[in-house]
Every structure is written in structure tokens, then in C-alpha cells.
N, CA, C and O atoms as a CHARMM CRD file, in Angstrom:
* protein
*
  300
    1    1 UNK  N    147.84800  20.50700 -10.06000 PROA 1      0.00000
    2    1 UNK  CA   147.00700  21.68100 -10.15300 PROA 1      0.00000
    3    1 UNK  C    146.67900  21.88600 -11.63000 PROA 1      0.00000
    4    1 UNK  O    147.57700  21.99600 -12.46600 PROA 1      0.00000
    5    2 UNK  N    145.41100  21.93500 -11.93400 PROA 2      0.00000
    6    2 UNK  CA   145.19300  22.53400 -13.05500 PROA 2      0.00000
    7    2 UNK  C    145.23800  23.70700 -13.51400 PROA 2      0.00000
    8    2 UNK  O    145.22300  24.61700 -12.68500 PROA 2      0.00000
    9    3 UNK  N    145.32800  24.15700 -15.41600 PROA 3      0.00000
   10    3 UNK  CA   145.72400  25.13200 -15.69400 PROA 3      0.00000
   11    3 UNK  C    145.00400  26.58100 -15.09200 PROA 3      0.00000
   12    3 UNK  O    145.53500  27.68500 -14.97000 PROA 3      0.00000
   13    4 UNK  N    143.36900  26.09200 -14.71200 PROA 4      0.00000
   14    4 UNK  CA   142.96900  27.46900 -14.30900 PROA 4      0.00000
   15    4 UNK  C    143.11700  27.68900 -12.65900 PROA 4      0.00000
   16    4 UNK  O    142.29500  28.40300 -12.08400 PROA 4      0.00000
   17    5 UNK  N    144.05900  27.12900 -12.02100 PROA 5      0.00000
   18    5 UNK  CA   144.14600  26.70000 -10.32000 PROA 5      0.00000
   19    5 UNK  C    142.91600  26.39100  -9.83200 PROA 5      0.00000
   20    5 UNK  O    142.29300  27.24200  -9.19700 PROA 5      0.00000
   21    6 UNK  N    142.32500  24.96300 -10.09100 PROA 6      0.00000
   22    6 UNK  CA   141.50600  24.23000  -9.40400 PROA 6      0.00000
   23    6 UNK  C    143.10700  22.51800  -9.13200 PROA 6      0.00000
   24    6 UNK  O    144.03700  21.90200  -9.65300 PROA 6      0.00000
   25    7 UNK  N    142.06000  22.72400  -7.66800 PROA 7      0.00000
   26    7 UNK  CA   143.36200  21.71800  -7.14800 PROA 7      0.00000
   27    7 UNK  C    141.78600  20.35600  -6.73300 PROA 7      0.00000
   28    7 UNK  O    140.80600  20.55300  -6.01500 PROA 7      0.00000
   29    8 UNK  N    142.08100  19.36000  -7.36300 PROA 8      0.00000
   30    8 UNK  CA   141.30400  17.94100  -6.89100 PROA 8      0.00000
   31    8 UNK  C    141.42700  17.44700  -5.48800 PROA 8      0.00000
   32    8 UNK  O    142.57800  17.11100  -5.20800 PROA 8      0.00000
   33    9 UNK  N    140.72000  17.33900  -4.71700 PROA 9      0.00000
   34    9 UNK  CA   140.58300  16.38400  -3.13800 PROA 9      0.00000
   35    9 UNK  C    140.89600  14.89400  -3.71900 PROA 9      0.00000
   36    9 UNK  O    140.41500  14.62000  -4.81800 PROA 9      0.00000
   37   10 UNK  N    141.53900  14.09100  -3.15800 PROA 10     0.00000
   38   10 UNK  CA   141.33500  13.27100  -3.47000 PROA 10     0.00000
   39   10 UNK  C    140.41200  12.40700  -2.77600 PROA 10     0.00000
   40   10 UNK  O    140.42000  12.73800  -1.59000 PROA 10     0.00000
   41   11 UNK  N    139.47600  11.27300  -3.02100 PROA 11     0.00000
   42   11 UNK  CA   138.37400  11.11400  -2.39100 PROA 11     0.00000
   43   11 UNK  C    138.53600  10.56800  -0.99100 PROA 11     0.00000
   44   11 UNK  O    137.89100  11.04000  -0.05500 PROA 11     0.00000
   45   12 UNK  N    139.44900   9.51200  -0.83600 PROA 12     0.00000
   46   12 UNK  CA   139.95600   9.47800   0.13000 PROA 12     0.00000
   47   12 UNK  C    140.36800  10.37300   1.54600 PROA 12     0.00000
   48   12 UNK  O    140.29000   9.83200   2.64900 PROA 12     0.00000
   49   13 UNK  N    140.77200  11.66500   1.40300 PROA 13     0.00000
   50   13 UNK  CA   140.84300  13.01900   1.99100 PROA 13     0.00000
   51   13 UNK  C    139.47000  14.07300   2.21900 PROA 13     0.00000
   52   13 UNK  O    139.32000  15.06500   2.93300 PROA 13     0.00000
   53   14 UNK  N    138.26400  13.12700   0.95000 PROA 14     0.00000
   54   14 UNK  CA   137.20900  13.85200   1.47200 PROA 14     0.00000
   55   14 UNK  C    136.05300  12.96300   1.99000 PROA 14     0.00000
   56   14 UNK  O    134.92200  13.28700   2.35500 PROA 14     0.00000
   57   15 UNK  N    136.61500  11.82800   1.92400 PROA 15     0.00000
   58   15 UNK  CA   135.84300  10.83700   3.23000 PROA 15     0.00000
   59   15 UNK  C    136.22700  11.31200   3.91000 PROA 15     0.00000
   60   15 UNK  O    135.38700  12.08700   4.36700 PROA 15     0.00000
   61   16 UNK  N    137.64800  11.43000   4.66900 PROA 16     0.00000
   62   16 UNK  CA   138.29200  11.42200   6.00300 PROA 16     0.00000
   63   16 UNK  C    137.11300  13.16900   6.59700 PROA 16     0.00000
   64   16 UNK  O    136.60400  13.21400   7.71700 PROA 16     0.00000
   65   17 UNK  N    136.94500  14.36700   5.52300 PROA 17     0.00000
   66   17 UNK  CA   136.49100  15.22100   5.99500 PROA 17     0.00000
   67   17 UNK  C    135.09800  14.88700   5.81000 PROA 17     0.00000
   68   17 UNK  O    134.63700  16.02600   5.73800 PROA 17     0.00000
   69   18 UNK  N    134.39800  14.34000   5.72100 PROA 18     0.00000
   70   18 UNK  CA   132.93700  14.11300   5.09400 PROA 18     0.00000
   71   18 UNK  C    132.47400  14.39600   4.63400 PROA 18     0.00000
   72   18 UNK  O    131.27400  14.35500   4.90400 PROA 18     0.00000
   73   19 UNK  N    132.98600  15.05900   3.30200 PROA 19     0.00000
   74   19 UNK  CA   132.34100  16.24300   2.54200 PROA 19     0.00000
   75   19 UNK  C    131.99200  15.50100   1.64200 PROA 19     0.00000
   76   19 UNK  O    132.30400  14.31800   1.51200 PROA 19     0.00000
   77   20 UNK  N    130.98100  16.46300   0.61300 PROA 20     0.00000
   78   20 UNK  CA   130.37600  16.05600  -1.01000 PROA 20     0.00000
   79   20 UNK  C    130.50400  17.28500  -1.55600 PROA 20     0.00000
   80   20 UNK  O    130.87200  18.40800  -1.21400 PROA 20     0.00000
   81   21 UNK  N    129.95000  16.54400  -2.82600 PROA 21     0.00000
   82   21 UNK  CA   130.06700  17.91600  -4.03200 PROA 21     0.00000
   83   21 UNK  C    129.17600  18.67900  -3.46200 PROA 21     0.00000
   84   21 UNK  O    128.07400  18.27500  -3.09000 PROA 21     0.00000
   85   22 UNK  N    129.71500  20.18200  -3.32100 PROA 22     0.00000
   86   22 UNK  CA   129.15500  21.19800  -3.71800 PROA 22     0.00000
   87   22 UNK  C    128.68700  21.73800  -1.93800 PROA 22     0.00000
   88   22 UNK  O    127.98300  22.72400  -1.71800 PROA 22     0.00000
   89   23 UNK  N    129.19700  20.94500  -0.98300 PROA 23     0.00000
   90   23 UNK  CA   129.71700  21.44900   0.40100 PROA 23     0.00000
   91   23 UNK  C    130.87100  22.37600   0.14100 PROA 23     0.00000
   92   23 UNK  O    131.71100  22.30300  -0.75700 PROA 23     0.00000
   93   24 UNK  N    130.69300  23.65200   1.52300 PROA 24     0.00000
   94   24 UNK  CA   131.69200  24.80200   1.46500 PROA 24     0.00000
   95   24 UNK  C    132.55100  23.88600   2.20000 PROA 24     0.00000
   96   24 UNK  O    132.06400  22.92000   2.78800 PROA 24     0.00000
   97   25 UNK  N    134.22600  24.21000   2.20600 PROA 25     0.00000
   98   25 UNK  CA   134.67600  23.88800   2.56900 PROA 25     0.00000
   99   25 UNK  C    136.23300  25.14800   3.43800 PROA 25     0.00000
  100   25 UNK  O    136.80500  25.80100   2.56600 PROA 25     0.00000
  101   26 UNK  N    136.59100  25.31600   4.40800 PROA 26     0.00000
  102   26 UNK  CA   137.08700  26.55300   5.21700 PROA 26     0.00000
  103   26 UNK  C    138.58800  26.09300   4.25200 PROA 26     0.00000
  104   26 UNK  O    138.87600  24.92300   4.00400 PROA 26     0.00000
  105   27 UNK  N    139.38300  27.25700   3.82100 PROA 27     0.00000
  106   27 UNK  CA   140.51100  26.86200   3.39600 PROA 27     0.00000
  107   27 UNK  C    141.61700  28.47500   3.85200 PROA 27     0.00000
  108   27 UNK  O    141.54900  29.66700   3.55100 PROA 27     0.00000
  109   28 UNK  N    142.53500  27.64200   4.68800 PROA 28     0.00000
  110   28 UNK  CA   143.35400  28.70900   5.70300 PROA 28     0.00000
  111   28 UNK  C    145.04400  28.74700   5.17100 PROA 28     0.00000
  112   28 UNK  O    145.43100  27.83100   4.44600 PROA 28     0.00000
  113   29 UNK  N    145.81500  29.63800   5.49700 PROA 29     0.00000
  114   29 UNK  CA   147.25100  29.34200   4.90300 PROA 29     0.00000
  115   29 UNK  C    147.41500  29.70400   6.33900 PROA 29     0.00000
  116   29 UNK  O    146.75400  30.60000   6.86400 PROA 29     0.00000
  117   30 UNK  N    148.47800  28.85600   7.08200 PROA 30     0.00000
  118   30 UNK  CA   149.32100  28.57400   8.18100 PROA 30     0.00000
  119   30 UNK  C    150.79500  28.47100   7.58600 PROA 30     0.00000
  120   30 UNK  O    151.16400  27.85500   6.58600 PROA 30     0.00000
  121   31 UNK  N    151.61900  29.33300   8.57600 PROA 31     0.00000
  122   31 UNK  CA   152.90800  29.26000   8.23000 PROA 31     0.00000
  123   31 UNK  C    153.29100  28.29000   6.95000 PROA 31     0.00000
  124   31 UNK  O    154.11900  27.38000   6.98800 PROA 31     0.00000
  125   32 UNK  N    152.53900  28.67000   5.85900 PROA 32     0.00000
  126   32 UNK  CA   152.87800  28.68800   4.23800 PROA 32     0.00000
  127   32 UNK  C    152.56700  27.38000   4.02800 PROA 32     0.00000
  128   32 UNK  O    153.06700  26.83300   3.04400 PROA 32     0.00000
  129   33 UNK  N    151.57200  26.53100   5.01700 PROA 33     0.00000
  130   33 UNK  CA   150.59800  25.57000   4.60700 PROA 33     0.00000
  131   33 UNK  C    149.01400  26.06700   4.38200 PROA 33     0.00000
  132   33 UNK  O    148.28600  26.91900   4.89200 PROA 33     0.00000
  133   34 UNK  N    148.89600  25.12100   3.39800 PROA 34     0.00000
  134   34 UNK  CA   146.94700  25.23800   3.20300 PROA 34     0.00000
  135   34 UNK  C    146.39000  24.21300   4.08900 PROA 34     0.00000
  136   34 UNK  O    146.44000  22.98600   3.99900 PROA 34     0.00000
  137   35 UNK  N    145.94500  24.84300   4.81100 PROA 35     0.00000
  138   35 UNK  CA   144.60900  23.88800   5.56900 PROA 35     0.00000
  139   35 UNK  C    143.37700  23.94100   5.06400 PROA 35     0.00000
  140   35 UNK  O    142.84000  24.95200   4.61000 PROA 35     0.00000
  141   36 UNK  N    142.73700  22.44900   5.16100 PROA 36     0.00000
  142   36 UNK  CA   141.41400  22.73000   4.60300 PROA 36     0.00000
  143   36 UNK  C    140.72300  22.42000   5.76400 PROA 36     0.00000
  144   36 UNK  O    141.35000  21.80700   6.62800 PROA 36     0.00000
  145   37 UNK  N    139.19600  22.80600   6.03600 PROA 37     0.00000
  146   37 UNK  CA   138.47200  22.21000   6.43200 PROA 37     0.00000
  147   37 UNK  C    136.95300  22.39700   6.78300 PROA 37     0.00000
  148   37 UNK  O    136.57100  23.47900   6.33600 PROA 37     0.00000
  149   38 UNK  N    135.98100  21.72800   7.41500 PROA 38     0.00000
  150   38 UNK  CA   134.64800  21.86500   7.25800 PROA 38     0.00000
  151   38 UNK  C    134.33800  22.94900   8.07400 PROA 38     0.00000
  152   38 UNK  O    135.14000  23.40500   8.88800 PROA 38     0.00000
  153   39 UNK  N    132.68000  23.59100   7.81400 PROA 39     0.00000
  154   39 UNK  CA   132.60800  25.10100   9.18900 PROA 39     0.00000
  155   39 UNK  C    132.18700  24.49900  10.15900 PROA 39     0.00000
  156   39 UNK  O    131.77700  25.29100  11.00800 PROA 39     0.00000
  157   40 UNK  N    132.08600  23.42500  10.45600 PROA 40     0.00000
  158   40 UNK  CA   131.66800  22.61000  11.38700 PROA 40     0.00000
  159   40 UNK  C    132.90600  21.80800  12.56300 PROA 40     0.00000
  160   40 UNK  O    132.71300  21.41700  13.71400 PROA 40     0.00000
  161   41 UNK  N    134.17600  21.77700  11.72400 PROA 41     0.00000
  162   41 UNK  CA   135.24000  21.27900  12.11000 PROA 41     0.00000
  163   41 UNK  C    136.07300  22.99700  12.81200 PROA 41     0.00000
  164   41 UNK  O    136.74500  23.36200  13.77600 PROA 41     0.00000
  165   42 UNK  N    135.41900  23.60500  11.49900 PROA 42     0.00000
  166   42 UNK  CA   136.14200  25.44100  12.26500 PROA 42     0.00000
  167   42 UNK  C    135.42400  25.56600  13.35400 PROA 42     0.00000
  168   42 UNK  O    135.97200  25.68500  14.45000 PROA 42     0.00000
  169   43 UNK  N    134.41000  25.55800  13.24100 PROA 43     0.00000
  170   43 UNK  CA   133.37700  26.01900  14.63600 PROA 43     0.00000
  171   43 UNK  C    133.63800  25.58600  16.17300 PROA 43     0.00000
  172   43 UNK  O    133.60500  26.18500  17.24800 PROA 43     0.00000
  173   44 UNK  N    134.01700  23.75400  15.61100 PROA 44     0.00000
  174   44 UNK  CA   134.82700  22.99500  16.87800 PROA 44     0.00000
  175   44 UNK  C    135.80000  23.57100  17.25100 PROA 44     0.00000
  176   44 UNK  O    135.92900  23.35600  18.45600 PROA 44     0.00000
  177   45 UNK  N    136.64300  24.25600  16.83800 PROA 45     0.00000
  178   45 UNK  CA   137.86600  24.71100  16.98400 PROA 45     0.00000
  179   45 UNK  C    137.81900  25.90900  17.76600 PROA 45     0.00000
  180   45 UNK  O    138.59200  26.04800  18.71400 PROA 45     0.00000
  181   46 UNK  N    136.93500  26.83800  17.43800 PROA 46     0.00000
  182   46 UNK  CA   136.55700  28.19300  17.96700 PROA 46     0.00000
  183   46 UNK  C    136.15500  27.73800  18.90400 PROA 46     0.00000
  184   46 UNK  O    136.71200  28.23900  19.88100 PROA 46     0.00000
  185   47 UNK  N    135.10700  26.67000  19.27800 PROA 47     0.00000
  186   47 UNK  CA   134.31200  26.44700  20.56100 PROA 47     0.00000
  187   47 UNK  C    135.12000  25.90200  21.74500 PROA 47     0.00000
  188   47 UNK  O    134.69700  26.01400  22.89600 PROA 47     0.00000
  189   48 UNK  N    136.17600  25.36900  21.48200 PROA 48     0.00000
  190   48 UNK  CA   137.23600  24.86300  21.82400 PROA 48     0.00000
  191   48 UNK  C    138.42600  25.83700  22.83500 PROA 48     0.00000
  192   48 UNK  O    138.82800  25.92700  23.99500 PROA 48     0.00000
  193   49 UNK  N    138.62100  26.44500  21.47200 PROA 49     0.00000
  194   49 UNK  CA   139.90200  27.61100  22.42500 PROA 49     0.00000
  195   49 UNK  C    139.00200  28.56800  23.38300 PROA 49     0.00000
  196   49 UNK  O    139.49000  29.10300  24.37900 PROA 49     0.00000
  197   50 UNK  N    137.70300  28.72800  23.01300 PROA 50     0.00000
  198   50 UNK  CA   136.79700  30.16300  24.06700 PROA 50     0.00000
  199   50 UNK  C    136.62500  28.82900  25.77600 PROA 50     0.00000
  200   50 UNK  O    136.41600  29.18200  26.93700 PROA 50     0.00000
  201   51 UNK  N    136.78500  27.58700  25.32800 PROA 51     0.00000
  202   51 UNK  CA   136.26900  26.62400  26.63300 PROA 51     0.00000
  203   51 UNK  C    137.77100  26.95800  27.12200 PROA 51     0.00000
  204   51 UNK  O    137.85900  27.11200  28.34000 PROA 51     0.00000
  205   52 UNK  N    138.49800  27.04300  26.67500 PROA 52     0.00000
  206   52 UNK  CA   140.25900  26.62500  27.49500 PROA 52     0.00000
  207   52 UNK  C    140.12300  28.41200  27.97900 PROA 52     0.00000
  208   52 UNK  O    140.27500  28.64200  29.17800 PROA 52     0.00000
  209   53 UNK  N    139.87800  29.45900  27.15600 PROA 53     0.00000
  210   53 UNK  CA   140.34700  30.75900  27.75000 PROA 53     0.00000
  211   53 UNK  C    139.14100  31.27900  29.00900 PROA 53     0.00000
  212   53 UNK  O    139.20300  32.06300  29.95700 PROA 53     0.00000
  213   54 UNK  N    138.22000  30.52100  28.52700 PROA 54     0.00000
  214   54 UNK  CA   137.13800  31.61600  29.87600 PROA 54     0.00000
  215   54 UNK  C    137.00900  30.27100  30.69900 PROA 54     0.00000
  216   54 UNK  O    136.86700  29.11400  30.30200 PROA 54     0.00000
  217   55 UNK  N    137.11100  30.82300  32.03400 PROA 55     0.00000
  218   55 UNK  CA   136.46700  29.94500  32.99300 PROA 55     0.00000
  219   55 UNK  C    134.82500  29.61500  32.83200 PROA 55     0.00000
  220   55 UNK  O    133.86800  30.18500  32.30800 PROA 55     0.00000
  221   56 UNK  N    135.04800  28.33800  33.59900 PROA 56     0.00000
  222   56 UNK  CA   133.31100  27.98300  33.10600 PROA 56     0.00000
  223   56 UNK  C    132.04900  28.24400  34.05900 PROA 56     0.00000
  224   56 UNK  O    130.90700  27.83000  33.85800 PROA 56     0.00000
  225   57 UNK  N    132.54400  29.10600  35.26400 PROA 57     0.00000
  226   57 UNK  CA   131.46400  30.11500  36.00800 PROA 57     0.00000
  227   57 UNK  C    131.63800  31.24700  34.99600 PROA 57     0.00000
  228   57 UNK  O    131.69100  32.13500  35.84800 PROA 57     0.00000
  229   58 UNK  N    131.74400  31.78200  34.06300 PROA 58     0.00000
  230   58 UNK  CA   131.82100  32.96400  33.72300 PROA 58     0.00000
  231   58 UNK  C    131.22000  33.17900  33.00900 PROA 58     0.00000
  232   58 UNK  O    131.24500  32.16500  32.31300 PROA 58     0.00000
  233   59 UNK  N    130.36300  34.08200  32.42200 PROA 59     0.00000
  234   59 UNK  CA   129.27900  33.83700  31.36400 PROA 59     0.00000
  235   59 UNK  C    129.29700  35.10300  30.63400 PROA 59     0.00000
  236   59 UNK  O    128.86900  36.18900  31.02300 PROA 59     0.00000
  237   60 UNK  N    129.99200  34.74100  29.24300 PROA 60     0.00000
  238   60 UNK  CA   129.61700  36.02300  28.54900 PROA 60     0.00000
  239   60 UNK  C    128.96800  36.87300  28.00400 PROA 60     0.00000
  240   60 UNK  O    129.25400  37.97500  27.53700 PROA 60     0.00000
  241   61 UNK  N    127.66600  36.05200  28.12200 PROA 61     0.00000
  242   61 UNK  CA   126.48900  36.35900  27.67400 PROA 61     0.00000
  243   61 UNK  C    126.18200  37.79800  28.33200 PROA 61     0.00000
  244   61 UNK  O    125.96200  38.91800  27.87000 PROA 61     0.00000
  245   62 UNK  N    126.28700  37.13100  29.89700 PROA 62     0.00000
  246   62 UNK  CA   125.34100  37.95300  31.10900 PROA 62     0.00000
  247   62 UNK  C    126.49400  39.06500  31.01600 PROA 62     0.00000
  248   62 UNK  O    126.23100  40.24300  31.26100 PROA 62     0.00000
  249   63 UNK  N    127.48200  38.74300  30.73600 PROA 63     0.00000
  250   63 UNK  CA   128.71500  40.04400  31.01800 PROA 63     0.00000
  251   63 UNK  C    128.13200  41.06000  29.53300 PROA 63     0.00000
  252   63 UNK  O    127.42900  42.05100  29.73000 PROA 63     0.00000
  253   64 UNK  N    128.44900  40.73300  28.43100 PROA 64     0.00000
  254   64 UNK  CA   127.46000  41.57200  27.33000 PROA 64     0.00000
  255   64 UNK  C    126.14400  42.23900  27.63600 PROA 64     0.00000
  256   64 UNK  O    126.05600  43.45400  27.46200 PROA 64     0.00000
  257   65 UNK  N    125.05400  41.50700  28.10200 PROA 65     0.00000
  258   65 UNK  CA   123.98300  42.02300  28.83200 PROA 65     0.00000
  259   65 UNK  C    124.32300  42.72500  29.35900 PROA 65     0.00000
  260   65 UNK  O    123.92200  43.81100  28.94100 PROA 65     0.00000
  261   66 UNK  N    125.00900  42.80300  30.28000 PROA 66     0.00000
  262   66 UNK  CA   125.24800  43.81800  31.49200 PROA 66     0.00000
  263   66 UNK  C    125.70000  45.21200  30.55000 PROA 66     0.00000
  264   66 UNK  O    124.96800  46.11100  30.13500 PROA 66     0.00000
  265   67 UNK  N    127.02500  45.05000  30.40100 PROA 67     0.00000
  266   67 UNK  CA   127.20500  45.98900  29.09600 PROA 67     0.00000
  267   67 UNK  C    126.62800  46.80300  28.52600 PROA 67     0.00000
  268   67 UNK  O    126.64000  48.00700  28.78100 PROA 67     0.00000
  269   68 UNK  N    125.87500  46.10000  27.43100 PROA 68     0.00000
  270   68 UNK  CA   124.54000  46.53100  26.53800 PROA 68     0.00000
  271   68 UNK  C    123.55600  47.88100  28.14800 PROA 68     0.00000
  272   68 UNK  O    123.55000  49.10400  28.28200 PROA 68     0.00000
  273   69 UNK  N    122.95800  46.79400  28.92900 PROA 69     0.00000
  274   69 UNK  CA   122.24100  47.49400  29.48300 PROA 69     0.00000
  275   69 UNK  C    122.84800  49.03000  30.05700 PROA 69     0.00000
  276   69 UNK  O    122.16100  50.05200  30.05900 PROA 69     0.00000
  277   70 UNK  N    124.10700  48.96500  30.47900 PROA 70     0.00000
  278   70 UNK  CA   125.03900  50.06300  31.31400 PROA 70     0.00000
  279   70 UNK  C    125.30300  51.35200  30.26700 PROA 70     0.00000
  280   70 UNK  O    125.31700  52.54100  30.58700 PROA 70     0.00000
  281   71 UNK  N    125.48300  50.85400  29.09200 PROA 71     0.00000
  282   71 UNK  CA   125.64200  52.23000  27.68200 PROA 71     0.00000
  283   71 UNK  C    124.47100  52.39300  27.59600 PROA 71     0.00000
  284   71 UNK  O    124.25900  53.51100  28.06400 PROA 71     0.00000
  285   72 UNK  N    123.29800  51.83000  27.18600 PROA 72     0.00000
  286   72 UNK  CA   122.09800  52.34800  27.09100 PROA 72     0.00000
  287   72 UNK  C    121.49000  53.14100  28.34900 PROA 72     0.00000
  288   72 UNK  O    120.65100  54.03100  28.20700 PROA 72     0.00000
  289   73 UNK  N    121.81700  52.87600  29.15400 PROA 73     0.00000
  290   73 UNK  CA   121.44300  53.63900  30.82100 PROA 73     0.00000
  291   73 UNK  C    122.58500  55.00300  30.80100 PROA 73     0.00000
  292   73 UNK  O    122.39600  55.90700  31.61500 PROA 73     0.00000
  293   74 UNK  N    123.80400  55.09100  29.79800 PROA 74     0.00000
  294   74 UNK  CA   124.42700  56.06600  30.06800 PROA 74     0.00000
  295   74 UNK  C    123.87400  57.05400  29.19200 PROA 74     0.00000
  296   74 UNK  O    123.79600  58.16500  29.71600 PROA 74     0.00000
  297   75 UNK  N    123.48800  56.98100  28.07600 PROA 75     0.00000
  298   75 UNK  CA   122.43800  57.32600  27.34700 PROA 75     0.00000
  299   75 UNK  C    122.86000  57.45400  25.50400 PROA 75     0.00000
  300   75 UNK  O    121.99000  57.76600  24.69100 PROA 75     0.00000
């Protein structure tokens, strides 16, 4: 780590993520690890756990719609 805390990827670690200079990159602390990673690799992840928790007849969209429409009808 350098003196002003910039920490180097090594390039190797940013092939494996596919990144380049001056790509954002997601950086998380887990039980007192740093994770790094792309918003594209986060996004997979999010898209991921919502497929395992909602069934896939279920649509949250139309359930929000519904919603939305039912408060606005309450006034």
C-alpha cells in the first residue's frame, strides 16, 4: 500500500476482472475482507439472488403496478 492508501491491482487480477484504466470498479468489506468487483459482475449477483427468491410466475413489475394503481385510486 502506498503512502497516500492507493493499493495497485495487479494486472493479472485485472485481466481475470476485465477491467482498464479508469473503469469503476464495486469495492465491498465482507467479514473483514475487501472484495472487489465490476457493476456488471454486482448486477449478476443481484439478478441472481431476486431469480432464487421470487418464483418465476410472479411478476413484480405487475405486483408494483397494481400497487401504484390501488394508492392512487385511494387518493
Amino acid at each position: 500500500m502506498a503512502a497516500d492508501g492507493r493499493i495497485v491491482i495487479p494486472v493479472e487480477y485485472r485481466r481475470a476482472l476485465g477491467v482498464q484504466p479508469g473503469d469503476e470498479i464495486m469495492i465491498s468489506l465482507e467479514e473483514g475482507e475487501v472484495h472487489l468487483s465490476t457493476r456488471a459482475q454486482a448486477r449478476k449477483r443481484a439478478q441472481d439472488l431476486v431469480c432464487r427468491l421470487v418464483p418465476q410466475n410472479r411478476s413484480l413489475v405487475d405486483e408494483l403496478i397494481r400497487e401504484r394503481k390501488a394508492e392512487a385510486a385511494r387518493g
